[in-house]
py3Dmol code that shows the C-alpha trace and the ligand (Angstrom):
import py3Dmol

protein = """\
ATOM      1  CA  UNK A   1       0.311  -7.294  24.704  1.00  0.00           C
ATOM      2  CA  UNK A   2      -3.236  -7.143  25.654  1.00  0.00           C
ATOM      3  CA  UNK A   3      -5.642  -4.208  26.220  1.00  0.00           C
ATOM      4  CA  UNK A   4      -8.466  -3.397  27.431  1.00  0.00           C
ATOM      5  CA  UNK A   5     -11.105  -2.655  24.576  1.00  0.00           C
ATOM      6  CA  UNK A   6     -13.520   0.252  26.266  1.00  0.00           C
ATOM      7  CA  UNK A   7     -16.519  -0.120  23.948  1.00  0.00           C
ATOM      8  CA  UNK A   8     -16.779  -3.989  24.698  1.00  0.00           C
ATOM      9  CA  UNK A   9     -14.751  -4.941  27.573  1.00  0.00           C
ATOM     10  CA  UNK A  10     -13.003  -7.691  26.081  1.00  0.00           C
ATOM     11  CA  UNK A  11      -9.471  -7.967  25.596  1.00  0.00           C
ATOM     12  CA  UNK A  12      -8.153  -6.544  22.618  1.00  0.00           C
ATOM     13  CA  UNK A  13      -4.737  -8.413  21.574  1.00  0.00           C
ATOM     14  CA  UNK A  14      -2.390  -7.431  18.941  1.00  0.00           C
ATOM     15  CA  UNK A  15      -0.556  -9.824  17.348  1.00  0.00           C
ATOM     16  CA  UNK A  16       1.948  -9.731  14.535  1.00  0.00           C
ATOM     17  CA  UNK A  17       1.982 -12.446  11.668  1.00  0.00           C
ATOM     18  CA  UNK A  18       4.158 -12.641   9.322  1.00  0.00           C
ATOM     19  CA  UNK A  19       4.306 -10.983   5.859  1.00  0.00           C
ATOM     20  CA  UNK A  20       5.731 -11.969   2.371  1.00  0.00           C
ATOM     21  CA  UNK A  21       6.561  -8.163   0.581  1.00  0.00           C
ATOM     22  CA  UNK A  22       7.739  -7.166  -2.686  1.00  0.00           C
ATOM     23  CA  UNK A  23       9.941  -4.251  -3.688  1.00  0.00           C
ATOM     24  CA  UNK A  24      11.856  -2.373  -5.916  1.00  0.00           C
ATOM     25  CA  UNK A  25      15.105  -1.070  -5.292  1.00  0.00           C
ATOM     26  CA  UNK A  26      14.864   2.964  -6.631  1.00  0.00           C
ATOM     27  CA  UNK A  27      18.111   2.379  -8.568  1.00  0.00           C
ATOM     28  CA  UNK A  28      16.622   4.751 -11.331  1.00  0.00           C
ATOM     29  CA  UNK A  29      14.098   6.918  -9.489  1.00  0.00           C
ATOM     30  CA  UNK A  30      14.201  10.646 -10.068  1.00  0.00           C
ATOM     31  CA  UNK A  31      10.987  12.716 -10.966  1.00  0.00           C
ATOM     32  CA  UNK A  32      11.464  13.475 -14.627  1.00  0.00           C
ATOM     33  CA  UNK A  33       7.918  13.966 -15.273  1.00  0.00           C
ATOM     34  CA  UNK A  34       4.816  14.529 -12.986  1.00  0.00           C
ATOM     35  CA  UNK A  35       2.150  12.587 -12.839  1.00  0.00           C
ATOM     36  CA  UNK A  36       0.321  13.676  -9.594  1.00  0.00           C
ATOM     37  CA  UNK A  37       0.924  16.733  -7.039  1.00  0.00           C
ATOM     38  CA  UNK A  38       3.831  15.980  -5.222  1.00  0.00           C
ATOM     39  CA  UNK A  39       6.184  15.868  -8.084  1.00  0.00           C
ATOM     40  CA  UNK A  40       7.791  18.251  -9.208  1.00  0.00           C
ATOM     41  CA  UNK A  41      10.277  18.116 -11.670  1.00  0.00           C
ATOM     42  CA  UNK A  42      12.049  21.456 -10.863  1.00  0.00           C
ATOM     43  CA  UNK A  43      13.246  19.958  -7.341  1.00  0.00           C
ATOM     44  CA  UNK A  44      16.138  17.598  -7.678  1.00  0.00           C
ATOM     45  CA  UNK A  45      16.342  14.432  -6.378  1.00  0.00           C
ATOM     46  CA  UNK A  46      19.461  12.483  -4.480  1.00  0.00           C
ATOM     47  CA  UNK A  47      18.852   8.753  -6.011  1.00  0.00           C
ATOM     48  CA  UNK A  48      21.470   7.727  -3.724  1.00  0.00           C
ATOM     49  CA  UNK A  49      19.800   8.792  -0.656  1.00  0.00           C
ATOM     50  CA  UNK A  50      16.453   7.185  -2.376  1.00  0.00           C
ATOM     51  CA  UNK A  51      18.376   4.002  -1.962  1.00  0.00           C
ATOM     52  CA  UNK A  52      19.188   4.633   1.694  1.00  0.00           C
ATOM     53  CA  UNK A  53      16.427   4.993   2.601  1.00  0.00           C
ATOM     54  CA  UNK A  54      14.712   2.170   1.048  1.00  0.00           C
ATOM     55  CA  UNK A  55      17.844  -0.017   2.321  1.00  0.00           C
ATOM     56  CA  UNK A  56      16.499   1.337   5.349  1.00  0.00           C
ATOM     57  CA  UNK A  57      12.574   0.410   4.976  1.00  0.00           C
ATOM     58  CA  UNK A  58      13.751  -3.053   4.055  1.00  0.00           C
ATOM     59  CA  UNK A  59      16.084  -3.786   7.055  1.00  0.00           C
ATOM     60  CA  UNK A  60      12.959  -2.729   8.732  1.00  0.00           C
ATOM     61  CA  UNK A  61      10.996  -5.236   7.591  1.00  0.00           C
ATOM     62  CA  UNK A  62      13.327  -8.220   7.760  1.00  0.00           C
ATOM     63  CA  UNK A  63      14.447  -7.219  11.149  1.00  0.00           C
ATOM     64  CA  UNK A  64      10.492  -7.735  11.902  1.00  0.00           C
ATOM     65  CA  UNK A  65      10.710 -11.027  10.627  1.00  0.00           C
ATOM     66  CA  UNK A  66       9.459 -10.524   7.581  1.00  0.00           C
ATOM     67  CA  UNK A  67      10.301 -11.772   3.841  1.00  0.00           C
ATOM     68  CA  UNK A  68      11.622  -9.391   1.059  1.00  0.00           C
ATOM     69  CA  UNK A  69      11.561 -10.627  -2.499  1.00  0.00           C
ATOM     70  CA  UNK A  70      13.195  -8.435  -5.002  1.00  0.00           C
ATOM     71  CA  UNK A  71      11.994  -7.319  -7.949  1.00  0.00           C
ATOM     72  CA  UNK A  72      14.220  -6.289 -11.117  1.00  0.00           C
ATOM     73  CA  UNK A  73      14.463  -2.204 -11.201  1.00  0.00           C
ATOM     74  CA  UNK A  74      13.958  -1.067 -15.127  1.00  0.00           C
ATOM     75  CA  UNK A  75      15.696   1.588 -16.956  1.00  0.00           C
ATOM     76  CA  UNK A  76      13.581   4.443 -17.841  1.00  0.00           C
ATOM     77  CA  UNK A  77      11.042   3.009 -14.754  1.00  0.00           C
ATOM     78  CA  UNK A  78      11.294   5.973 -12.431  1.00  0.00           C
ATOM     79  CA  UNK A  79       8.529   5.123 -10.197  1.00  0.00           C
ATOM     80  CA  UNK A  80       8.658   0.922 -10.120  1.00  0.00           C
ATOM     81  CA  UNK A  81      10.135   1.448  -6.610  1.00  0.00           C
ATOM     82  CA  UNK A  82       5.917   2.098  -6.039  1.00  0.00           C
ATOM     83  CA  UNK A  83       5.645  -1.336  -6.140  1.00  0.00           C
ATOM     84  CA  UNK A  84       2.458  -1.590  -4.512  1.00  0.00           C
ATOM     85  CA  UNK A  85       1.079  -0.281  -7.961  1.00  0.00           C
ATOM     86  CA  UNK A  86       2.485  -3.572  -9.333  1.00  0.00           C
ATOM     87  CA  UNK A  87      -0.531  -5.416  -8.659  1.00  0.00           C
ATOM     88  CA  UNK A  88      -2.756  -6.753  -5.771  1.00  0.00           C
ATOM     89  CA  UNK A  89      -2.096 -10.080  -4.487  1.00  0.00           C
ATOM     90  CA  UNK A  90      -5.050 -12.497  -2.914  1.00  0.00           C
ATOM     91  CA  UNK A  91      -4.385 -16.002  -2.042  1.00  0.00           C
ATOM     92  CA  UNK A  92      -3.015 -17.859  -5.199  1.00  0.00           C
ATOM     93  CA  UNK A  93      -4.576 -15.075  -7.351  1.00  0.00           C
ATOM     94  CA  UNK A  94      -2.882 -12.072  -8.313  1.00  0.00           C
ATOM     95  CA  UNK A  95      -4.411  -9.119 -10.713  1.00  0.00           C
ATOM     96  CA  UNK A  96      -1.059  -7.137 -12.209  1.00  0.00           C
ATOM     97  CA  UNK A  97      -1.906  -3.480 -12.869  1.00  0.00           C
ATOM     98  CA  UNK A  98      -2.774  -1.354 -15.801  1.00  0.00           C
ATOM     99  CA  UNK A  99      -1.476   1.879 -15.318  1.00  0.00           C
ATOM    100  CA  UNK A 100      -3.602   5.198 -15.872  1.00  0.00           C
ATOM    101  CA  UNK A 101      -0.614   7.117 -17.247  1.00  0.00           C
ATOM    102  CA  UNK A 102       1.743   6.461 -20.515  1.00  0.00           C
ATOM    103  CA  UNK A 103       5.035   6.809 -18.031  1.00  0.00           C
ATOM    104  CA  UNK A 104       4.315   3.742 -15.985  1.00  0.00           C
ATOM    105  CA  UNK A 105       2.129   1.966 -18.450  1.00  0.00           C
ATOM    106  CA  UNK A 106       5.611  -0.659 -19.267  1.00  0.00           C
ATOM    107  CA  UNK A 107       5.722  -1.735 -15.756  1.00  0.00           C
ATOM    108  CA  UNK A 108       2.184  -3.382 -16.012  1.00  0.00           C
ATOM    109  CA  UNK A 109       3.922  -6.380 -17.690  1.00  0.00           C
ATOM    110  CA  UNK A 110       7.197  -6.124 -16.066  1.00  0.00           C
ATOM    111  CA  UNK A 111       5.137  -7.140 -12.602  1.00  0.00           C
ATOM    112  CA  UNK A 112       2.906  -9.523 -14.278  1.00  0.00           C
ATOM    113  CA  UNK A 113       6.457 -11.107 -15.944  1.00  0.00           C
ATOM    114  CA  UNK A 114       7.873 -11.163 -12.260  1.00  0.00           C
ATOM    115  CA  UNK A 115       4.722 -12.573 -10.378  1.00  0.00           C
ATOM    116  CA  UNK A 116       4.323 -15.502 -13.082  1.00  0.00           C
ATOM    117  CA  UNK A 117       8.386 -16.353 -13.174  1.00  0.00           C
ATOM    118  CA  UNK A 118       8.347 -16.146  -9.377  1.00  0.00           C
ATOM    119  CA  UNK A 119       5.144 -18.591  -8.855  1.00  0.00           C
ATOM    120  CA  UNK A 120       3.079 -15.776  -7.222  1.00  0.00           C
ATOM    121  CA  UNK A 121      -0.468 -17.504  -8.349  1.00  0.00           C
ATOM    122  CA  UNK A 122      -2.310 -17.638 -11.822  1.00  0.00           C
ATOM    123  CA  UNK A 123      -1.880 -14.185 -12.993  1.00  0.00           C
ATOM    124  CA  UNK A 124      -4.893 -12.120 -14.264  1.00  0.00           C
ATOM    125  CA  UNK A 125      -5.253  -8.994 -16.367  1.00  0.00           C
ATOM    126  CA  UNK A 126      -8.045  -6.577 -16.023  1.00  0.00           C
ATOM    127  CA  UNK A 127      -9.536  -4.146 -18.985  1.00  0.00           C
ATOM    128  CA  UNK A 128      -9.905  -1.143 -16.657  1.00  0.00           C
ATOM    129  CA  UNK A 129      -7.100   0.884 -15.506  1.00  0.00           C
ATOM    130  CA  UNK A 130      -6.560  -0.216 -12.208  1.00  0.00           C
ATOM    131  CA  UNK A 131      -3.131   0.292  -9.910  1.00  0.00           C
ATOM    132  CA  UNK A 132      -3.271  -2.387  -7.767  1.00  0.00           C
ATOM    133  CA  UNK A 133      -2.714  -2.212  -4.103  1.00  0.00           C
ATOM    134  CA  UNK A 134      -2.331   1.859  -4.567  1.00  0.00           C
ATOM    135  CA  UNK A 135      -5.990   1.366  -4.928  1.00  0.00           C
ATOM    136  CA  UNK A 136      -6.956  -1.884  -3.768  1.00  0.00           C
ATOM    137  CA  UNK A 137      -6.502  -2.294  -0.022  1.00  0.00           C
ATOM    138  CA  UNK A 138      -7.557  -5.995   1.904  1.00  0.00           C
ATOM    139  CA  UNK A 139      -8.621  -5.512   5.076  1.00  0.00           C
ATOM    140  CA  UNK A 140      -9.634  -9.266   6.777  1.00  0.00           C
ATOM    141  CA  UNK A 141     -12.251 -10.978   3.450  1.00  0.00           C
ATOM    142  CA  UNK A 142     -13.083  -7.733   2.021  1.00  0.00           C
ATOM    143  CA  UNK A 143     -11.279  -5.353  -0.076  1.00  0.00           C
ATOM    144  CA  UNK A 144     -11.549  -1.591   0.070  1.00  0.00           C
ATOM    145  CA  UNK A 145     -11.296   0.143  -3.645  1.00  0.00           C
ATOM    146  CA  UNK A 146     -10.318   3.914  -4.120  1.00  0.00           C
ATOM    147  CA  UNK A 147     -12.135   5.619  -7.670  1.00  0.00           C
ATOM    148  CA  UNK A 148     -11.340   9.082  -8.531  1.00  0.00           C
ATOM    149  CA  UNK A 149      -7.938   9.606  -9.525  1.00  0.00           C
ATOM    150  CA  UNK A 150      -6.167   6.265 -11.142  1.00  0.00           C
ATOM    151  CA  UNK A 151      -8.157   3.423 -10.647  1.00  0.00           C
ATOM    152  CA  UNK A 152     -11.218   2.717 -12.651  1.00  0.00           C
ATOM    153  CA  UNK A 153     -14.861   1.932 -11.411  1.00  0.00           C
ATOM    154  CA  UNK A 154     -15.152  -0.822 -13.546  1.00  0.00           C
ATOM    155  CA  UNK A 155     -11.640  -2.617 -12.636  1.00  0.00           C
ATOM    156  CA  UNK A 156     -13.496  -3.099  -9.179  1.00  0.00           C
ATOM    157  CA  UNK A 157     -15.876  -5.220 -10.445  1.00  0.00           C
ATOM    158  CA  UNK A 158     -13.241  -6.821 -12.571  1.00  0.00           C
ATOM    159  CA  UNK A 159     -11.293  -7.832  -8.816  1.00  0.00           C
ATOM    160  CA  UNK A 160     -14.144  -8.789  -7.470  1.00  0.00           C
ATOM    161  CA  UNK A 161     -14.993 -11.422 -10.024  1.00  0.00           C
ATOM    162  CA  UNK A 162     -11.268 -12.605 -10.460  1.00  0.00           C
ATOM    163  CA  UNK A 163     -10.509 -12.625  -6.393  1.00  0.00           C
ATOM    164  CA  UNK A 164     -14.030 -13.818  -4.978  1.00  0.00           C
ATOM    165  CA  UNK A 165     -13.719 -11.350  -2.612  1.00  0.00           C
ATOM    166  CA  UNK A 166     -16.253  -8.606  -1.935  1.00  0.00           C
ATOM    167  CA  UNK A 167     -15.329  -5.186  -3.212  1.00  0.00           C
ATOM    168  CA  UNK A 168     -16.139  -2.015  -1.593  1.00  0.00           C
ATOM    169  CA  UNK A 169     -15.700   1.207  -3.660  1.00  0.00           C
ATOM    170  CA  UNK A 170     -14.610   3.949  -2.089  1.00  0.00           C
ATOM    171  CA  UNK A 171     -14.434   7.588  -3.944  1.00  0.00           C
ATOM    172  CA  UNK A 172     -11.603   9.835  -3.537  1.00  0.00           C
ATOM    173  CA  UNK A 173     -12.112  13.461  -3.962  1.00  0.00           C
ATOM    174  CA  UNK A 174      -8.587  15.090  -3.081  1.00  0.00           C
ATOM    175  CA  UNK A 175      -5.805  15.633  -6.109  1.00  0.00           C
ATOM    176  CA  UNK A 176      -2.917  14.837  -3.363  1.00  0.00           C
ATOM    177  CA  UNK A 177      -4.418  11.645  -2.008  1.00  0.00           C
ATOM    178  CA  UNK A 178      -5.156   9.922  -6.062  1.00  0.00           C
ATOM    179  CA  UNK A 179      -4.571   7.026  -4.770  1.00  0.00           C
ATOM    180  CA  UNK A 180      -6.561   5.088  -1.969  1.00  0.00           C
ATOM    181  CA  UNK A 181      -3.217   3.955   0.045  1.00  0.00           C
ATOM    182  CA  UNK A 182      -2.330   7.673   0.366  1.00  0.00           C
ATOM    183  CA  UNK A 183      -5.024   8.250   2.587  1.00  0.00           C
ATOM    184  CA  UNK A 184      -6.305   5.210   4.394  1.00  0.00           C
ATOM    185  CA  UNK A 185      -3.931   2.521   5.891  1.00  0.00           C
ATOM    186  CA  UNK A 186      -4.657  -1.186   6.909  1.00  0.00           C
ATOM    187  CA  UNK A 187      -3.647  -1.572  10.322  1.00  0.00           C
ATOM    188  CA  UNK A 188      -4.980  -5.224  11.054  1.00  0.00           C
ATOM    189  CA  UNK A 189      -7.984  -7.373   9.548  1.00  0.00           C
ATOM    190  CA  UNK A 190     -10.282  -5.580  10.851  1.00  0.00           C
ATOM    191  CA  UNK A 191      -8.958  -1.781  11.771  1.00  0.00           C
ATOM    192  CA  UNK A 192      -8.240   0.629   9.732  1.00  0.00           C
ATOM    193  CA  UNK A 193      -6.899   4.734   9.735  1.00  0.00           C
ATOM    194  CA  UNK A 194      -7.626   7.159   7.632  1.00  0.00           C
ATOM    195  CA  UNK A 195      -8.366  10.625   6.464  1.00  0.00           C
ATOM    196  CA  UNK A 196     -11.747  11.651   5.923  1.00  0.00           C
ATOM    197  CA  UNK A 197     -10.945  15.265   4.004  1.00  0.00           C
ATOM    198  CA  UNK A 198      -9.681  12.516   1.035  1.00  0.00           C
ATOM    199  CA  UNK A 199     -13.165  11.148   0.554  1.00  0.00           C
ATOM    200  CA  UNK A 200     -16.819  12.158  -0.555  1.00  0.00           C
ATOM    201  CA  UNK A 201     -19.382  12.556   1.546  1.00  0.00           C
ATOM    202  CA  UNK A 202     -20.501   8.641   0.868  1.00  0.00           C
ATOM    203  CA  UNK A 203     -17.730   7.097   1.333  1.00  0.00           C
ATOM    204  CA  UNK A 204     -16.976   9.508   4.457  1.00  0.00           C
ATOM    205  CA  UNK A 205     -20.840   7.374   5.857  1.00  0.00           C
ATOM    206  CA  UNK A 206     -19.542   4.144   4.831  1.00  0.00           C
ATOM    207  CA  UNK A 207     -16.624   4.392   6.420  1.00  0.00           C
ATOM    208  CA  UNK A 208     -17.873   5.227   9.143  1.00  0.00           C
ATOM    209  CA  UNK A 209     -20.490   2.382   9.246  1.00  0.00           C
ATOM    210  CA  UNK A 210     -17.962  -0.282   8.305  1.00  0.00           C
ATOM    211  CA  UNK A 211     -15.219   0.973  11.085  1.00  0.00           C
ATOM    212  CA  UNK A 212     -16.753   2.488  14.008  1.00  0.00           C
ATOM    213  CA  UNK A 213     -13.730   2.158  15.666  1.00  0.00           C
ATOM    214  CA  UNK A 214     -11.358   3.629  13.120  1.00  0.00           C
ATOM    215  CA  UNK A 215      -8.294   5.881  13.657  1.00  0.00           C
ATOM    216  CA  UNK A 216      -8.512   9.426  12.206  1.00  0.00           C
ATOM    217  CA  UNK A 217      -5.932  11.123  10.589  1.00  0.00           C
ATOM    218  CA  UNK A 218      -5.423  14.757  11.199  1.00  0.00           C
ATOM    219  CA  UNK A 219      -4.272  17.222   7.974  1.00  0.00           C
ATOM    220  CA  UNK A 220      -0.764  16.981   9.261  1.00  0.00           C
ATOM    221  CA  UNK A 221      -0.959  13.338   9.750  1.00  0.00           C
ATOM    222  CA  UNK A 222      -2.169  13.081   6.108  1.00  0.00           C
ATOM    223  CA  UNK A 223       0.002  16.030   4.421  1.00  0.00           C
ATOM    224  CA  UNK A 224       3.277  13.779   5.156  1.00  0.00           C
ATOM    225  CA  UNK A 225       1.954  10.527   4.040  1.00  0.00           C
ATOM    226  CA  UNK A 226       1.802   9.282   7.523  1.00  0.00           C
ATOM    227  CA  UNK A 227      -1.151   6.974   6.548  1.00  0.00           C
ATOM    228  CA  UNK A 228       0.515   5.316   3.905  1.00  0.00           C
ATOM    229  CA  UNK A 229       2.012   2.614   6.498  1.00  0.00           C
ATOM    230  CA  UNK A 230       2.348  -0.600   6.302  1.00  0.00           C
ATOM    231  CA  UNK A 231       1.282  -2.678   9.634  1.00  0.00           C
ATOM    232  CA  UNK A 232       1.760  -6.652  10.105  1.00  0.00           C
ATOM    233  CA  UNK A 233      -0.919  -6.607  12.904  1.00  0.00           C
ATOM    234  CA  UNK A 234       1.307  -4.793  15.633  1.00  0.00           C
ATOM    235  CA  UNK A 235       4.036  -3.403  14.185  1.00  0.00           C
ATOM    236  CA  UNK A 236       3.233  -0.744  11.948  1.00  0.00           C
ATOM    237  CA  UNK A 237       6.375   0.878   9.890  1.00  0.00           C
ATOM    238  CA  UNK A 238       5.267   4.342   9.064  1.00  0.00           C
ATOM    239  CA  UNK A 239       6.903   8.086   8.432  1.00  0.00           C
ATOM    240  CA  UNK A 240       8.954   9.626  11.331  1.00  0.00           C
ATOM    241  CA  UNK A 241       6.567  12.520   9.899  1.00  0.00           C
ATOM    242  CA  UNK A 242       3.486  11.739  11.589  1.00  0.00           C
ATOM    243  CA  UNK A 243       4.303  12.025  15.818  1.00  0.00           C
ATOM    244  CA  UNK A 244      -0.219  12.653  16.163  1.00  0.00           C
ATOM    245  CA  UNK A 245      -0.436   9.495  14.243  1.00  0.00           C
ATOM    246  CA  UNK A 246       2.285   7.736  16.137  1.00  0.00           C
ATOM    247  CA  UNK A 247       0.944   8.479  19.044  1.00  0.00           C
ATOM    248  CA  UNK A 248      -2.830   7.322  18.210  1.00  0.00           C
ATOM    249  CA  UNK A 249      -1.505   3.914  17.119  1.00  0.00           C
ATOM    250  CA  UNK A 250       0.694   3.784  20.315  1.00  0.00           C
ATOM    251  CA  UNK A 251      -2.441   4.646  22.551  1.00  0.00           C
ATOM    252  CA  UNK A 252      -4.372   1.687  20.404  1.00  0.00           C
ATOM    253  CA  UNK A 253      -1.977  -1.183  21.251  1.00  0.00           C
ATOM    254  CA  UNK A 254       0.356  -0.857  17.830  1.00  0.00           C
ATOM    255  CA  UNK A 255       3.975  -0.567  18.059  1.00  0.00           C
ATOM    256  CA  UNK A 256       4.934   2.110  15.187  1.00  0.00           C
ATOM    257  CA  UNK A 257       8.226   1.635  13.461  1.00  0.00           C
ATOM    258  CA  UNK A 258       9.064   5.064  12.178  1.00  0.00           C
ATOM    259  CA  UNK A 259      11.567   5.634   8.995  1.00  0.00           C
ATOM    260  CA  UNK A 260      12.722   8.722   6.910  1.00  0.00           C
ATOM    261  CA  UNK A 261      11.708   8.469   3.483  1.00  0.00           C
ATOM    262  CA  UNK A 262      11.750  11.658   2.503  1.00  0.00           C
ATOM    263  CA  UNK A 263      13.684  11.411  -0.837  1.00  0.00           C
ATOM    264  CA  UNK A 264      10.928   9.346  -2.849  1.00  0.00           C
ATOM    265  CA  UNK A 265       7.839  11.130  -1.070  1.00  0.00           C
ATOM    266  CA  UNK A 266       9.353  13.607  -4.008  1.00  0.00           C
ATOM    267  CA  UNK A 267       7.441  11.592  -6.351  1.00  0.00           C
ATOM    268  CA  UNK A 268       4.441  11.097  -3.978  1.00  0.00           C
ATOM    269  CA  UNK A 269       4.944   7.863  -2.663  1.00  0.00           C
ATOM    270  CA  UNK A 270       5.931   6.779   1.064  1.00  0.00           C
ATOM    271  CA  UNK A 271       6.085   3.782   2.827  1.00  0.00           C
ATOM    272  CA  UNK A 272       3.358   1.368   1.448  1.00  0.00           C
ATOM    273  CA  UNK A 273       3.648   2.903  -2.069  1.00  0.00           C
ATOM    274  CA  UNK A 274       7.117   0.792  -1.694  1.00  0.00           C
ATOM    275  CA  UNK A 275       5.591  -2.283  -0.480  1.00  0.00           C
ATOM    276  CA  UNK A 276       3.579  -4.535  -2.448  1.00  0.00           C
ATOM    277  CA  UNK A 277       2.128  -7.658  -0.111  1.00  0.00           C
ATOM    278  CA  UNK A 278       2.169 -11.358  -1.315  1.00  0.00           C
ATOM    279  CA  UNK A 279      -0.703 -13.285   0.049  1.00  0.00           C
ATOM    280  CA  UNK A 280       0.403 -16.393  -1.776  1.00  0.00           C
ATOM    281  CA  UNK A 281      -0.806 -19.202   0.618  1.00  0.00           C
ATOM    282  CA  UNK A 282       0.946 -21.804  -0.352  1.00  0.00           C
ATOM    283  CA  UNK A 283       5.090 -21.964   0.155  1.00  0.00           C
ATOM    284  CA  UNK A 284       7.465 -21.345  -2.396  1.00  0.00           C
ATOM    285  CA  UNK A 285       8.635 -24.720  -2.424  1.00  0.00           C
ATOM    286  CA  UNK A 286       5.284 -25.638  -3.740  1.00  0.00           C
ATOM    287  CA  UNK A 287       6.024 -23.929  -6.867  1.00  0.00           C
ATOM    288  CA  UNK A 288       9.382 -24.685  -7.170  1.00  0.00           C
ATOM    289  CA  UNK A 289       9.990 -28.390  -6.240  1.00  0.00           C
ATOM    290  CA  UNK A 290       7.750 -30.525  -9.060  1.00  0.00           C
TER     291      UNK A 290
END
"""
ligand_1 = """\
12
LIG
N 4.797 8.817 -8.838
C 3.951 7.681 -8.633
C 2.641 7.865 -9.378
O 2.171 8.968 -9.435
C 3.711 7.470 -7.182
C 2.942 6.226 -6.857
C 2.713 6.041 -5.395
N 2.217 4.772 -5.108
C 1.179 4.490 -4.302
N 0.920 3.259 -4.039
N 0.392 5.439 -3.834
O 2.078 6.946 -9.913
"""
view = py3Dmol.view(width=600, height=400)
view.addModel(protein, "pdb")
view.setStyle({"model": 0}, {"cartoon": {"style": "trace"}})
view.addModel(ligand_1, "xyz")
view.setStyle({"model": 1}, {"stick": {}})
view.zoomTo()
view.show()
């Protein structure tokens, strides 16, 4: 598909490439405790419709052409089907997370256990709390970093040093949006959405600087998690939540790919909360064949 880019007049394509993901089947999710605003332990939750509905995200991504590795649900887990807050992934380095609260704190080394069996790159650890790609976001060379809620100011510096890559801390003021993936979404290496209410004033300017040609959420976009999407440079697999959103990635060249995933936004998670990405660049064969 190519477009016609106003601002420049060259032609803007869209192209997909292809994506490794990780994910957790929600085999034991249920909000028995809660940790940020959406939950709500008084409202019950259907885990078999959970699964549906991640069955659902997943055929969604393979039918894209994508690759789903599986990770091992745990007992007593509820929320490892977030498994973007498993860890962030960068080339043949990968930083596993250490969680902010007590109730999630186990999965740290369940992900770090999976990544090293499974040949995911040299694992590293970090001393600050950090929640990996819940707060750590790579658009193109750089990495955007949400502060405020989960993710310490210090673990930033900590990915920077382990990944190389520049780190760009961005502050989140809003209790509903604690973590940076609820309210900004990665749409190709170099575009971006998001949802200015979620951040300060500074990070509203830098923003701004860095992505002139950003797409901007609305309240409604944001209240249903319609930024936390997951795009592989055209296709972007979002809420069936968000139709304003939809339609400003339509009129921008993307192709959205809408699902219901209502039953685990119950624990305040949506789309890209369920997807971690592997940026492993070599194959797994590399790994496995001596
Ligand atoms: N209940 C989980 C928590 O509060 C939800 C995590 C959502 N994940 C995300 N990447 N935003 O930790």
């Amino acid at each position: 598909m190519t477009l016609t880019s106003p601002g420049i007049g060259a032609p803007l394509v869209r192209e997909a490439r292809l994506r490794t993901y990780a994910m957790t089947p929600p085999v034991h999710f249920t909000v028995s405790y809660a940790i940020n605003p959406w939950m709500d332990t008084s409202v019950p939750v259907d885990t078999d419709r959970a699964l549906s509905q991640w069955h659902t995200l997943r055929a969604a991504y393979e039918s894209l052409g994508h690759t789903v590795h599986l990770v091992d649900p745990a007992p007593g887990l509820p929320d490892m089907v977030y498994a973007a807050n498993g860890g962030l992934s960068v080339g043949d380095t990968v930083v596993a997370a250490s969680f902010a609260f007590p109730e999630r704190a186990a999965e740290g080394d369940l992900y770090a256990e999976w990544f090293a069996r499974n040949g995911f790159g040299t694992v590293h650890r970090t001393t600050g709390i950090q929640e990996g790609e819940g707060d750590f976001l790579v658009v193109g060379d750089r990495i955007l970093a949400g502060t405020g809620f989960r993710t310490q100011r210090s673990a930033h510096d900590e990915v920077a040093a382990i990944t190389g890559r520049a780190v760009i801390t961005l502050d989140l003021v809003e209790p509903r949006f604690y973590h940076l993936d609820t309210a900004l979404g990665v749409l190709d290496d170099a575009t971006i959405a998001y949802y200015p209410a979620a951040f300060s004033e500074r990070s509203r300017r830098l923003l701004d600087d860095l992505f002139p040609d950003a797409l901007i959420a609305t309240d409604a976009d944001a209240e249903v998690l319609g930024l936390n999407l997951v795009s592989d440079g055209l296709n972007v697999v979002m809420t069936d939540r968000a139709p304003h959103l939809e339609t400003l990635l339509h009129d921008a060249g993307f192709r959205p790919v809408t699902v219901d995933l209502s039953e685990l936004l119950k624990g305040g998670g949506g789309v890209k909360c369920c997807t971690l990405e592997l940026r492993r660049t070599r194959t797994m064969s590399d790994t496995l064949i001596p």
